[in-house]
C-alpha positions, 0 to 999 in steps of 0.5 A: 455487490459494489461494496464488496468489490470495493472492498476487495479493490482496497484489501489487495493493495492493503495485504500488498503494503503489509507483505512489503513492510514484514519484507523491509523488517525481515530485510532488517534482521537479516532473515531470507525469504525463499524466493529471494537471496539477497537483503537490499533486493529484498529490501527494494522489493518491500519497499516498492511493494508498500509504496505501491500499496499505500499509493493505492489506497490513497488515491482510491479514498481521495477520489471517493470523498472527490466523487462524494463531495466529502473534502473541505474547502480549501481556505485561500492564504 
């Protein structure tokens, strides 16, 4: 049961990125979402949307391997 709550914890933010990525490309081409009538706002909305969901998924597998003990060793310059 864990597993499948971790992996819905990861597949929302995920499908989030992705829907804000195809917004950013339809922004490009100039193609209207319903819900939404002008391009740049499309294009903040999608950008925000990816931003928000590759921050998501970054921070939970940086604290899982944190949590595991799973990061190499920082060498020292």
């Amino acid at each position: 049961m864990q597993r499948f709550l971790a992996l819905v914890i990861v597949v929302i933010p995920g499908a989030l990125a992705v829907v804000g990525i195809t917004w950013m490309r339809d922004a490009l081409f100039s193609i209207y979402h319903t819900p939404i009538h002008s391009i740049l706002f499309q294009l903040g909305i999608g950008l925000l949307f990816c931003i928000i969901g590759v921050v998501f998924i970054a921070s939970f597998i940086h604290y899982r391997d944190r949590k595991r003990n799973y990061r190499a060793n920082r060498k020292p310059f």
